[in-house]
C-alpha positions, -999 to +999 in steps of 0.1 A: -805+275-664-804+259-695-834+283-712-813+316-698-781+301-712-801+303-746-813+334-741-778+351-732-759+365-763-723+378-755-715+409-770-699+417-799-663+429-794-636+443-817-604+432-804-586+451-833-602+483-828-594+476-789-557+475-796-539+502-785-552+492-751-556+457-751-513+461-757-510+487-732-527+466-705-511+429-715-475+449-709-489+462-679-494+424-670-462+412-681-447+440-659-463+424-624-450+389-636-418+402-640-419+420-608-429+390-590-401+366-607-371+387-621-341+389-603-343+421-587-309+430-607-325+422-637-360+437-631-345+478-642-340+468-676-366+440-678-395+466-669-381+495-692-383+469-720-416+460-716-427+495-713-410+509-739-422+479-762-459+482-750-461+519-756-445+515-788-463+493-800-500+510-790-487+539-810-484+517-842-516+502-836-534+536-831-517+549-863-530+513-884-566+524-869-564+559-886-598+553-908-614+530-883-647+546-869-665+519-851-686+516-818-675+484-801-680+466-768-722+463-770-719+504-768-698+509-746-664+518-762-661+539-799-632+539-818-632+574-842-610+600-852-610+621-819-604+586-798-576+580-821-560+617-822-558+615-785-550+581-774-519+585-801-511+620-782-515+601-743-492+574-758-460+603-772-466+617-738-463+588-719-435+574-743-418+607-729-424+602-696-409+568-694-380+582-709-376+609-679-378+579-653-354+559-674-322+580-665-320+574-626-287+573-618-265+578-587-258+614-596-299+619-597-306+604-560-277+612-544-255+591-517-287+585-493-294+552-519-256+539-514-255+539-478-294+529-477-276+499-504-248+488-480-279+482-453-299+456-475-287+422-476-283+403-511-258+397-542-238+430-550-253+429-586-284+439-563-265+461-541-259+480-573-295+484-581-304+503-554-273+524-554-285+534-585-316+545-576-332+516-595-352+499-571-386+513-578-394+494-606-429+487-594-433+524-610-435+509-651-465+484-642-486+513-623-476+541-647-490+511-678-523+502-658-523+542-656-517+545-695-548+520-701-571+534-684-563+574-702-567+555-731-602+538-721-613+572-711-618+594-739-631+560-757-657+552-735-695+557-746-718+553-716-711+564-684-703+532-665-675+528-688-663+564-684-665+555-645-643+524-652-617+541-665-617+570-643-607+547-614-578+523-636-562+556-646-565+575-609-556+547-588-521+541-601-512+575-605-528+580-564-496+552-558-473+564-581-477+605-563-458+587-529-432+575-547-408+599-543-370+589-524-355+627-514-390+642-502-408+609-485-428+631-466-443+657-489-444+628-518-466+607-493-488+639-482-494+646-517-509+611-523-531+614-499-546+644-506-548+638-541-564+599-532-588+617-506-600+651-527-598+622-558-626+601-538-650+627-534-648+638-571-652+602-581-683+602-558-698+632-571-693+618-606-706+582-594-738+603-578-744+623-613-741+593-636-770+580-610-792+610-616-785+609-656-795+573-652-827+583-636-833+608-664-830+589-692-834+550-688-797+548-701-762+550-695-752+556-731-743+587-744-764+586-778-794+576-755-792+603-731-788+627-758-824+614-774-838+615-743-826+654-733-839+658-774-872+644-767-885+665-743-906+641-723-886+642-687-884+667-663-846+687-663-843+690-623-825+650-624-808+660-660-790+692-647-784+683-610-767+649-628-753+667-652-735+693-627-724+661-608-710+646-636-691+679-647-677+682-614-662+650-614-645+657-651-633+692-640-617+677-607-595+659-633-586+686-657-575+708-628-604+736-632-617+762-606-633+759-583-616+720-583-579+731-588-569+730-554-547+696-554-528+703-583-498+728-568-494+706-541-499+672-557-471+682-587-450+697-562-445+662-543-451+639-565-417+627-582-410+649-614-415+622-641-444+615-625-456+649-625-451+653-661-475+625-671-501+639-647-500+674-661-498+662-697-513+629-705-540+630-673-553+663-689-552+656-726-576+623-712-599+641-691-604+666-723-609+638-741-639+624-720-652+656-713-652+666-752-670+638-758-698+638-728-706+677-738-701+672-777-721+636-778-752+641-748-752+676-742-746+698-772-781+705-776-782+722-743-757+743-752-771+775-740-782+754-707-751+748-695-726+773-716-731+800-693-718+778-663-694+769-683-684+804-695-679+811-655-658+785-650-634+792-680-631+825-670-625+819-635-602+791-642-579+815-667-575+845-642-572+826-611-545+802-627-524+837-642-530+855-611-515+824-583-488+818-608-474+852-605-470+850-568-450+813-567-414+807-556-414+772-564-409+768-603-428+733-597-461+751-582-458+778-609-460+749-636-488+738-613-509+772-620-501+774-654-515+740-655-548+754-642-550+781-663-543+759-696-575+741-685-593+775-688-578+782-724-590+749-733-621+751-722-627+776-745-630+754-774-654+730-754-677+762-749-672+766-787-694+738-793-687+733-826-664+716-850-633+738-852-633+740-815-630+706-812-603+702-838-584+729-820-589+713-788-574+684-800-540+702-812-538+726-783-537+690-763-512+676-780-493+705-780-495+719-746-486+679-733-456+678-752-445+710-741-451+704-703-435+673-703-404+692-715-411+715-693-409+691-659-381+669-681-356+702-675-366+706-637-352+669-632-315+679-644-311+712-620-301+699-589-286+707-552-273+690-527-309+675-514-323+667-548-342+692-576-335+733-571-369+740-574-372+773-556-366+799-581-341+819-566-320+793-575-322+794-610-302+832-611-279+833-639-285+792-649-279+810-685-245+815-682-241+780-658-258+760-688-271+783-720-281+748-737-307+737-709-311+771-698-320+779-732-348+747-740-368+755-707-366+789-720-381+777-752-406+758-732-421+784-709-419+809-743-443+783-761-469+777-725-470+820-724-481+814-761-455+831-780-457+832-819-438+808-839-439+784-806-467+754-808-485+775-782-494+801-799-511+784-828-529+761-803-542+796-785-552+809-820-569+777-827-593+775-796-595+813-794-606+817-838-634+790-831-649+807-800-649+836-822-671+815-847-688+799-820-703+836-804-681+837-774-658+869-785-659+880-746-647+848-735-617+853-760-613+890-745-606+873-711-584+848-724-558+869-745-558+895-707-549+860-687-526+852-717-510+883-712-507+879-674-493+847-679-467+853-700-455+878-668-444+850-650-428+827-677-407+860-686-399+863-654-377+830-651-363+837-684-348+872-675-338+850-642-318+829-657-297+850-685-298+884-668-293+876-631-256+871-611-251+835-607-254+822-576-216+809-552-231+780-544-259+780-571-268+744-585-252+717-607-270+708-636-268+668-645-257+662-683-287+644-692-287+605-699-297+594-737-330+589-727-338+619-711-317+638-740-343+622-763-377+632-748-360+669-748-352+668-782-384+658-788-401+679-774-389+712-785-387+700-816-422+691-815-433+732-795-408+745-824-424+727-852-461+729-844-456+770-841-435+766-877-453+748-895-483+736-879-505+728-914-500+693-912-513+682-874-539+712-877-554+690-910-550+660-893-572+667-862-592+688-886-596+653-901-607+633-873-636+653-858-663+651-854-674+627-829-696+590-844-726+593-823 
């Protein structure tokens, strides 16, 4: 014992470069003590405190890493400029998020949660809680342990570790999908199936990172790269791992043929909690799966591009063409979702380094933007919770221009209008597959651009140039909070399509990838 003692070295680890989520995950802990001990009145604010102060204060850490480029962990975790650019965009988005849930209010939830308070026995200071709709508070632990493991993902540098964080970040979020008061049925049905369809793309990835294994000798990313480099193994374990492993990543970022969950998922899942799927679950997955293709795989490029080209392609048409045909504003946000994986995809397949640069910013501008997006649905309500369907939204102009008016500006920036962050993102990816020899793939893009923005349209003329509705519905004022994460957020879609220099240099600055 004593002589393997000896011969056991722990590994190295940077604790500063592993801030952002060594805070995220400690506030994540401090949130399960506090659920366990607080006084359930107490817990609300209690929680949202240590959220908000854990999110916060990852962000500062990620912006005090800005020039750090290190590889950490013995190998398994890299801290660079494309970690950093994206971990600070999950964190914004997640900041967001928490904002969204922080508003609950009676006028939100309805009077289900007053009579469902006068059942439950206990002080009236608790009674209060859950007439506020405030009794969920196990949601700011799950959504943190969520947050950690988005952040672990794009970091990760061999594939066990890109496993690891694949399950912290799905689990929670698998929880968090059944949490929904006013739809307890579809909420839990859309758990289900995205835990279920979620197990088999984990396996498929679990199966591939296998098969690489078995290629290689390695689980690192560098390593597997020298090995497809060297020429020296067969390719039947590298491509049938690598196919494995892909499927596994797409599942995540929504993509055809593995898009199926993601109308019916959003549409139960609470709205908050939809947001930070759509924005921050997708700007991770990119993350990872820019790095896996950029890092192992770029020189295959012309192995797998083609499969890739296929997928894009399918991803943008079929995402344009089932968003056309939605009633529920929810499941169109869905579809658009799916098709903004295909436009991103486009600067993977660019393979080189202004692709990945305009990756980055179309991911920080497409989250921002959806979590707007979903932030709006929460504040049109009827009698049984959120007027989703979209026949309800006629003539929500002239009800309320101002909200009317910012989800207007929201859907204007996802259709990729110019001067609207969306735009330049879409120029971004599109110009580098230009450079990168994939004009086609641009050709299909701008038609499913143009299809898309048929649909976004279409709720804008909806809403200012259809008759209101007799019984049409009310739309909330919005709390502080959720006034915030508005404001930020179309100040952030207007800005970015303004004057988008500045982020466009600073992800130009923090590519490429440190190998």
């Amino acid at each position: 014992m004593s002589a393997l003692a000896a011969d056991f070295t722990a590994p190295s680890i940077s604790y500063t470069a592993l801030a952002p989520v060594l805070i995220v995950t400690i506030a994540a802990v401090v949130g399960v003590l506090v659920e366990a001990f607080a006084p359930r009145a107490q817990r609300w604010a209690l929680q949202l405190a240590v959220t908000g102060a854990g999110l916060i204060g990852s962000f500062v850490a990620v912006c005090a890493l800005a020039h750090r480029r290190e590889i950490t962990a013995a190998g398994a975790i890299v801290v660079d400029g494309p970690t950093l650019f994206i971990q600070g965009t999950i964190v914004l988005i997640a900041l967001a998020s928490v904002l969204l849930i922080a508003d609950r209010s009676p006028e939100l939830d309805g009077g289900a949660l007053v009579a469902e308070a006068a059942a439950v026995p206990g002080s009236a200071d608790e009674r209060a809680g859950i007439a506020a709709g405030r009794t969920q508070t196990e949601v700011f632990p799950l959504l943190m342990f969520a947050v950690a493991g988005m952040l672990l993902f794009p970091a990760a540098n061999d594939l066990l570790m890109l496993f690891v964080a694949l399950e912290v970040l799905s689990l929670p979020l698998y929880l968090m999908c059944g949490l929904a008061r006013r739809r307890r049925l579809l909420s839990q049905e859309a758990a289900v199936k995205y835990f279920l369809l979620g197990a088999f793309s984990s396996a498929f990835f679990l199966y591939g990172l296998a098969l690489l294994y078995g290629y290689a000798g390695t689980v690192s990313l560098s390593g597997i790269r020298d090995a497809t480099q060297s020429g020296q193994h067969g390719d039947t374990l590298l491509f049938l791992g690598l196919g494995l492993l892909a499927a596994g990543l797409l599942f995540k970022i929504g993509a055809v043929p593995f898009h199926s969950w993601v109308p019916d998922v959003y549409q139960g899942a609470p709205t908050p909690i939809t947001a930070l799927m759509a924005a921050a679950t997708k700007v991770a997955a990119f993350g990872a799966l820019l790095r896996v293709f950029y890092v192992s795989f770029d020189g295959l490029g012309w192995d797998w591009r083609p499969v890739a080209w296929g997928v894009a392609i399918v991803t943008m048409l079929v995402g344009s063409l089932l968003a056309v045909t939605q009633t529920d504003v929810k499941r169109m946000l869905a579809y658009s979702s799916v098709a903004h994986a295909g436009f991103i995809l486009v600067g993977v397949i660019a393979l080189n380094r202004s692709g990945l640069s305009g990756s980055l910013f179309y991911l920080l501008a497409y989250g921002l933007t959806t979590v707007g997006a979903f932030g709006t649905l929460t504040l049109v309500r009827d009698p049984d919770g959120e007027a989703t369907h979209l026949s309800r939204w006629a003539g929500l102009g002239r009800r309320s221009p101002l909200i009317a008016g910012v989800f207007a500006l929201f859907l204007l920036a996802l259709a990729g209008i110019p001067l609207t962050s969306g735009f330049t993102g879409k120029f971004a990816v599109f110009s580098a597959a230009v450079d990168g020899g994939a004009t086609p793939l641009v050709v299909v893009g701008a038609i499913a651009s143009a299809m898309a923005a048929f649909f976004y349209v279409r709720v804008i003329v909806m809403m200012f140039f259809a008759e209101p509705l007799p019984d049409g519905p009310v739309v909330v004022a919005p709390g502080v909070a959720t006034a915030g994460a508005l404001a930020v957020s179309a100040a952030v879609t207007v800005v970015l399509g303004v004057f988008p220099q500045p982020v466009l240099d600073l992800a130009n600055h923090a590519v490429p990838f440190l190998r």
